[in-house]
Structure formats: C-alpha cells, structure tokens
C-alpha positions as CSV (number, residue, x, y, z in Angstrom):
1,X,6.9,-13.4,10.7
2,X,4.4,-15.9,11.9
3,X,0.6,-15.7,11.2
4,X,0.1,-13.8,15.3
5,X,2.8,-11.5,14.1
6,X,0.9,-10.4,11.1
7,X,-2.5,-10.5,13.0
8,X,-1.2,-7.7,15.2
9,X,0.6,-5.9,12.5
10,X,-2.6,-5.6,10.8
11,X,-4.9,-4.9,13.5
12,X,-2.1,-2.0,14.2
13,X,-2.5,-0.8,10.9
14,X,-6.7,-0.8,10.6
15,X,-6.6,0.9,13.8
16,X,-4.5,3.5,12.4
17,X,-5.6,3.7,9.1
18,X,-9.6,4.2,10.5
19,X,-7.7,7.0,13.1
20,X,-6.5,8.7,9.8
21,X,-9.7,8.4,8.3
22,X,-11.6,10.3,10.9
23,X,-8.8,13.1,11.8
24,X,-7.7,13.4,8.2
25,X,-10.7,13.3,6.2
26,X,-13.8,13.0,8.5
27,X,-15.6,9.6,7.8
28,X,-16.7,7.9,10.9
29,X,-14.9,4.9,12.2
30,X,-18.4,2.8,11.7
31,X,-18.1,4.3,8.2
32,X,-15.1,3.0,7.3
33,X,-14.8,-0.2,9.3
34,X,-16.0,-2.3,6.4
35,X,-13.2,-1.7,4.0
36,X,-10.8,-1.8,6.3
37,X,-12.0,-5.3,7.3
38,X,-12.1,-6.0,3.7
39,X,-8.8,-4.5,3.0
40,X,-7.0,-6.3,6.1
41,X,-8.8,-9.6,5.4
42,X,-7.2,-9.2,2.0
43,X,-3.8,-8.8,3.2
44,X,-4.3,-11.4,6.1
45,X,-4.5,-13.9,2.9
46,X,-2.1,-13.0,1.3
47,X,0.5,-13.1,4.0
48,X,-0.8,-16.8,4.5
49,X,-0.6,-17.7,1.0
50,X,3.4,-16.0,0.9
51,X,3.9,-18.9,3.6
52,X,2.1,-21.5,2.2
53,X,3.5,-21.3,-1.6
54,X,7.2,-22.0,-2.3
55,X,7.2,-19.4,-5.0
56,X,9.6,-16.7,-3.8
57,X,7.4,-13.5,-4.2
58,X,6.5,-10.8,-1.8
59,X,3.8,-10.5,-0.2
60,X,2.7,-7.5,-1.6
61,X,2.4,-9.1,-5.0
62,X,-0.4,-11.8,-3.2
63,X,-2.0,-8.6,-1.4
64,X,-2.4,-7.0,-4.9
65,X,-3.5,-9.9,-7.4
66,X,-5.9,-11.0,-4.5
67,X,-7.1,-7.7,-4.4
68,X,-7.4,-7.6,-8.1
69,X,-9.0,-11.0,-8.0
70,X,-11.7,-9.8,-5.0
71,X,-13.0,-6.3,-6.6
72,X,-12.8,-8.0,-10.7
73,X,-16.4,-7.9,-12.2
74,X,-16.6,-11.6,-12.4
75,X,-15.8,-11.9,-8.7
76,X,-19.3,-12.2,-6.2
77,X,-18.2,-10.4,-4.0
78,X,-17.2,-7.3,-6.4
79,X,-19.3,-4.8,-5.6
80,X,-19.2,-5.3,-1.6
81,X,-15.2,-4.9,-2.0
82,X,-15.9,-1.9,-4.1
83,X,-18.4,-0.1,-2.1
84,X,-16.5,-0.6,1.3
85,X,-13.1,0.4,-0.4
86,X,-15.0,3.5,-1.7
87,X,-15.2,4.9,1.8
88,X,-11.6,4.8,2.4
89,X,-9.1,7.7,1.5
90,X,-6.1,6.0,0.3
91,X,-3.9,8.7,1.1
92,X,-4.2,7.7,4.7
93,X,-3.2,4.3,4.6
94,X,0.1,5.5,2.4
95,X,1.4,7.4,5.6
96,X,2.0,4.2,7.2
97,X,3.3,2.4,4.3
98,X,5.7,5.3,4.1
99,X,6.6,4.8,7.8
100,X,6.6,1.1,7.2
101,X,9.4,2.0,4.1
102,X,11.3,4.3,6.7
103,X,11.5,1.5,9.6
104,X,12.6,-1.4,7.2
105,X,15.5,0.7,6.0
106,X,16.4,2.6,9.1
107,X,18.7,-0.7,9.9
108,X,20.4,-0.4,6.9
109,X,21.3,3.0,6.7
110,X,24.9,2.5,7.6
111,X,25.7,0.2,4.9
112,X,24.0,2.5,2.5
113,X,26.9,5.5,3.9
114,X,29.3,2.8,3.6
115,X,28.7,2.8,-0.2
116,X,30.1,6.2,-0.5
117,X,28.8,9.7,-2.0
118,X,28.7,8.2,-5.5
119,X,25.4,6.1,-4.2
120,X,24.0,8.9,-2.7
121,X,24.1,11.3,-5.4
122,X,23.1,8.1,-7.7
123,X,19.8,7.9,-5.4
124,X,18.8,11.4,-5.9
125,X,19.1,11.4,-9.3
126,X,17.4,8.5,-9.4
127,X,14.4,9.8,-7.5
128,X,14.2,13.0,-9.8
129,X,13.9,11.4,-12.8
130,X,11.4,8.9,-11.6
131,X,9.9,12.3,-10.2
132,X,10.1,13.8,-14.0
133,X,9.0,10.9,-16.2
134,X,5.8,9.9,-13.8
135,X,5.1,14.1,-14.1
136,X,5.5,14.1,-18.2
137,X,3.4,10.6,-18.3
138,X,1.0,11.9,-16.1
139,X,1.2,15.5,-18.5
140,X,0.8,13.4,-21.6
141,X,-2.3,11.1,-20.4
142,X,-4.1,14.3,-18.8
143,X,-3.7,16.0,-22.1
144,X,-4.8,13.0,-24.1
145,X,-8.1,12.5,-21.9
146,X,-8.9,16.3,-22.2
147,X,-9.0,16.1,-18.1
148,X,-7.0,19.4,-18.5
C-alpha cells in the first residue's frame, strides 16, 4: 500500500469511527474529532515507519508501541493523547477492525475449505478455549481486585 493508499484508508476509517461515535454512543463529532486526529495521526506514523524500516513487523506492532510511546507519562504530549482518547468509545472503532479481519480473509476462504473438516473443527476449538481461558483469567483477576 503506498502512503495515498493509507491516507484514504484512514480518513475512511475516522470518518466512520466519529459516525459510530455519534449513533452508537452520542458524543458529538466536534467532540470526538481530536482523538481521532490523534489516533489516525498515530497510525499514519506508523504505516510510514513499517515502510521506512527493514525490520519485518506489522504495522500494528508500530501503531501500538507509538501509541504506547505518545500517551507514556514521560512523553509531552501525554496528557493531550490521553484526554482526546478519553472521548472515544473503543468499542466503535473494533467494528471496523472486525470488518477489516472479515475482508482480509474473505479471499482466502477457499483455501481454508480446501484444508478439510479437521481445520475447521481445529478453529472452533481453538476459539472456545481462547473464549474459556480469557473468561477464567478475567474471573481470577476480578476476584483478586475485589471488583466483584
């Protein structure tokens, strides 16, 4: 993807996220427009630092240790990351990475058949006892915390 390509992917997706904002959980696009600059800018970077160092990682790994880097308390700009973040629900921006999932997969789907119903039962159980073990860590930590 060149740098225009991920310009318009991400303009795409603060559009979007902001729309979910509003319908989902009723903060104003004005409201939220700052974190999802800051968010996007964020991502932006890292897509150009994926393509600029020759260390084969994704780019989500760039997005997340810049991130980490942006809103750390010796960072300046800290508490304006924080603050603008705060306004965003990040369950609405996870419907789009879902459908983001979906769409890079959808191509694929006929070499995942092509593996046979051994892989597909594989997959579930998989997903179930991912499912199980986040629930009983979750359990554990909730109960340790006295949060329930």
């Amino acid at each position: 993807m060149t740098i225009k390509d991920w310009i318009f992917v991400l303009a795409i997706s603060g559009l979007g996220m902001m729309t979910a904002n509003f319908i989902g959980f009723d903060v104003a696009f004005t409201e939220s427009l700052p974190g999802v600059l800051v968010l996007l800018l964020i991502a932006l970077c890292a897509a150009g630092l994926s393509y600029l160092i020759p260390l084969k990682l994704p780019t989500v790994a760039y997005c997340s240790i810049l991130g980490l880097l942006c809103a750390c308390p010796l960072s300046p700009v800290a508490q304006f990351v924080i603050e603008s973040a705060e306004k965003i629900n990040f369950t609405a921006p996870l419907t789009m990475v879902g459908a983001f999932a979906g769409m890079s997969i959808s191509n694929q789907l006929k070499m995942f058949f092509k593996q046979g119903w051994k892989l597909i039962i594989i997959t579930i159980l998989v997903m179930t006892g991912t499912f199980f073990g986040s629930l009983a860590i979750a359990q554990v930590v909730l109960q340790l915390t006295h949060a329930i």
